[in-house]
C-alpha positions as CSV (number, residue, x, y, z in Angstrom):
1,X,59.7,21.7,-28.1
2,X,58.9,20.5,-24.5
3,X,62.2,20.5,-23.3
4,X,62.9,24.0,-24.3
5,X,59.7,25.1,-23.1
6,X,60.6,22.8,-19.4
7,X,64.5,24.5,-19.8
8,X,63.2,28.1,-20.3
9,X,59.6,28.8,-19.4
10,X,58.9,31.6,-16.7
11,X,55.2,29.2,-16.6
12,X,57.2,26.1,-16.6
13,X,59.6,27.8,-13.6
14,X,56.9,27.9,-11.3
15,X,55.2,24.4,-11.9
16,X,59.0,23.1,-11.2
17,X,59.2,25.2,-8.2
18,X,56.2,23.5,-6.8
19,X,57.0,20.4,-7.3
20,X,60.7,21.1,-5.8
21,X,59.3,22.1,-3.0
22,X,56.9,19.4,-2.5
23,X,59.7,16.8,-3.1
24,X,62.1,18.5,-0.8
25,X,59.2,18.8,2.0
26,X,59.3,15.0,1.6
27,X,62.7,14.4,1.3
28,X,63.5,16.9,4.6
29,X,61.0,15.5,6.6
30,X,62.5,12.0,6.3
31,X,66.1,13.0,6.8
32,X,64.8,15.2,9.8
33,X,63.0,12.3,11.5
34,X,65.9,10.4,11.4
35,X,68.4,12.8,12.8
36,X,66.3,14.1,15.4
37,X,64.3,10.3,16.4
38,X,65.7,8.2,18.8
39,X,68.5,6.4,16.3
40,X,68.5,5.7,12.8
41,X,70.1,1.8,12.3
42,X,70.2,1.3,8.5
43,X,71.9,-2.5,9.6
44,X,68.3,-4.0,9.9
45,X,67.3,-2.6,6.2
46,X,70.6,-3.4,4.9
47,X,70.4,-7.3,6.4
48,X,67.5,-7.7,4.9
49,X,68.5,-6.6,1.3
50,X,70.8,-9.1,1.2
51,X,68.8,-11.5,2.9
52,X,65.7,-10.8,0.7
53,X,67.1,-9.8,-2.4
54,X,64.9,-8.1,-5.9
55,X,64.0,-11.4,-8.1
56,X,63.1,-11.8,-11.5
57,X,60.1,-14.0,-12.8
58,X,62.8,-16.5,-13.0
59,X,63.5,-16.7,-9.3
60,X,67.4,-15.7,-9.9
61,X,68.4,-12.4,-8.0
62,X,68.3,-9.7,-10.7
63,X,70.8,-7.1,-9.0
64,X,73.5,-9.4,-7.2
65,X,76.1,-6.7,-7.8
66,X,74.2,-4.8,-5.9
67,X,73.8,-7.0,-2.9
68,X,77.7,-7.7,-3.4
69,X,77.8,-3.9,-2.6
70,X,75.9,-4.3,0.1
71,X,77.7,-7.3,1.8
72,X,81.0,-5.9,0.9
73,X,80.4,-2.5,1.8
74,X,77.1,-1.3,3.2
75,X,76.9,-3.4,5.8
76,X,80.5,-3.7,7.1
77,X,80.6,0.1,7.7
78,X,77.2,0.5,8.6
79,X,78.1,3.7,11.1
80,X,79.0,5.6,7.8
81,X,75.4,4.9,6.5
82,X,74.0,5.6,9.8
83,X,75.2,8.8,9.6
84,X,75.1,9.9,5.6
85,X,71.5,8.4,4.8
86,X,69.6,10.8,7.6
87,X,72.1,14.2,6.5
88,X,72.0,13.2,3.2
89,X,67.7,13.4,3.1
90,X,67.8,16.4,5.0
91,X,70.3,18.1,2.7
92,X,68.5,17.0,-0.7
93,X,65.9,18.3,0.8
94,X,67.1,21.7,1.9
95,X,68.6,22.4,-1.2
96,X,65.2,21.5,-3.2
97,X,63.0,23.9,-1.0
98,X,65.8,26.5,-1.1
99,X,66.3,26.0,-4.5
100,X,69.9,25.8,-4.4
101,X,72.3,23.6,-5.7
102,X,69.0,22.5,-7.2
103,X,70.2,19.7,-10.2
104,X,73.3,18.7,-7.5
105,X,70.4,18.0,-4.5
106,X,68.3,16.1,-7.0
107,X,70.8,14.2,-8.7
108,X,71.8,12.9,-4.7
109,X,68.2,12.5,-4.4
110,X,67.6,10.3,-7.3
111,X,71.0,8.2,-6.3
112,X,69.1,7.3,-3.1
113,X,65.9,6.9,-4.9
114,X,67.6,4.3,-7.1
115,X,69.7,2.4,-3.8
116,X,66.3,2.5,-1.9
117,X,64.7,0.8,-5.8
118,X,67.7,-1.3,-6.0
119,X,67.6,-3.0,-2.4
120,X,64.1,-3.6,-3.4
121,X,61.9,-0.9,-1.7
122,X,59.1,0.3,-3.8
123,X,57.3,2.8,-1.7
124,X,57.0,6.4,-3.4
125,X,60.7,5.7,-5.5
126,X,58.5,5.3,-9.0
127,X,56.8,8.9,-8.3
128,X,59.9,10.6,-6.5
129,X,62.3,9.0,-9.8
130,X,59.9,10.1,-12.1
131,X,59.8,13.6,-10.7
132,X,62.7,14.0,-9.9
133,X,64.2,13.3,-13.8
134,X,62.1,16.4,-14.8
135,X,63.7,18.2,-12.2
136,X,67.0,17.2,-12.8
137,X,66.1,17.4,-17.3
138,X,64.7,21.4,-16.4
139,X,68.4,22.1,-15.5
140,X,68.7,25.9,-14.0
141,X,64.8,26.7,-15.1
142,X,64.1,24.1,-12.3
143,X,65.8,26.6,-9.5
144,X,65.2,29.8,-11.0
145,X,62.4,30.6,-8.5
146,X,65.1,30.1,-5.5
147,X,68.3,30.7,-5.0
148,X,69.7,29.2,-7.6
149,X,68.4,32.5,-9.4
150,X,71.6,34.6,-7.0
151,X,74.3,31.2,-6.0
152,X,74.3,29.6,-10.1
153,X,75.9,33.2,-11.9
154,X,77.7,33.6,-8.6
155,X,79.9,30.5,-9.1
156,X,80.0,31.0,-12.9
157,X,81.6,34.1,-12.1
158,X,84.1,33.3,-9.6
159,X,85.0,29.8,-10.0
160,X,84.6,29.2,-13.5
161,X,86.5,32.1,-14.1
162,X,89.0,31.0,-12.0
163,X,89.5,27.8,-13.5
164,X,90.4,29.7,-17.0
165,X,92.8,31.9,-15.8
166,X,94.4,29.1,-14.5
167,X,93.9,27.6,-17.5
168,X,95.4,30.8,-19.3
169,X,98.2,30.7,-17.3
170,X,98.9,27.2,-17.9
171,X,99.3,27.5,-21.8
């Protein structure tokens, strides 16, 4: 009953719209403040997930695959990370005030959420996860009041359809 009421719900529409908004303020503002400050450098907050990693009660890192990631990856192209963290906040959160692209913005903004949870940053990830899975659950309801509402039948129309005439054509 609550999920078709979230899914469908003119009422429920708005309430997500508002808290899309607020999320993408938050999420924009972050990304913006490191693309226009004087230099984001993810390699100090990537040196010290590794260095500093989550632990559970029994003192043995709890996400060492993670940290393998980070070692392995992260860290040796940091410039890539430098570059994608910053765009990728601002662009979660311009879709999520625009409404567009809404449940592709917040599933990218609940990927960061959950690398930011995983490296072992607390901060405002609970509420922003949290959120963000209602978001991401309300489906199209979640952008109707943007532009979601115009771009969502837009690409139903024209690429969907193309992929089944191709499809068509195939058979």
């Amino acid at each position: 009953m609550f999920a078709k009421w979230l899914r469908e719900n003119n009422i429920a529409a708005g309430l997500l719209t508002v808290i899309r908004v607020w999320l993408g303020y938050n999420w924009m503002a972050a990304g913006w403040g490191k693309l226009t400050g004087e230099g984001f450098n993810a390699a100090g907050y990537l040196n010290n997930a590794v260095a500093n990693p989550v632990k559970g009660p029994d003192g043995n890192m709890v996400y060492g695959w993670y940290v393998n990631f980070l070692e392995s990856f992260a860290i040796p192209n940091v410039e890539l990370f430098n570059f994608i963290v910053p765009l990728g906040e601002f662009l979660v959160g311009l879709g999520l005030i625009l409404g567009t692209l809404t449940t592709a913005a917040m599933f990218f903004g609940l990927v960061m959420n959950f690398s930011f949870f995983l490296a072992g940053t607390v901060s405002h990830n609970p509420t922003d996860i949290f959120l963000g899975f209602i978001i991401l659950f309300a489906g199209y309801n979640a952008g109707k009041y943007g532009l979601d509402r115009w771009v969502v039948p837009f690409i139903r129309k024209t690429v969907f359809k193309r992929e089944a005439e191709t499809a068509h054509k195939a058979v």
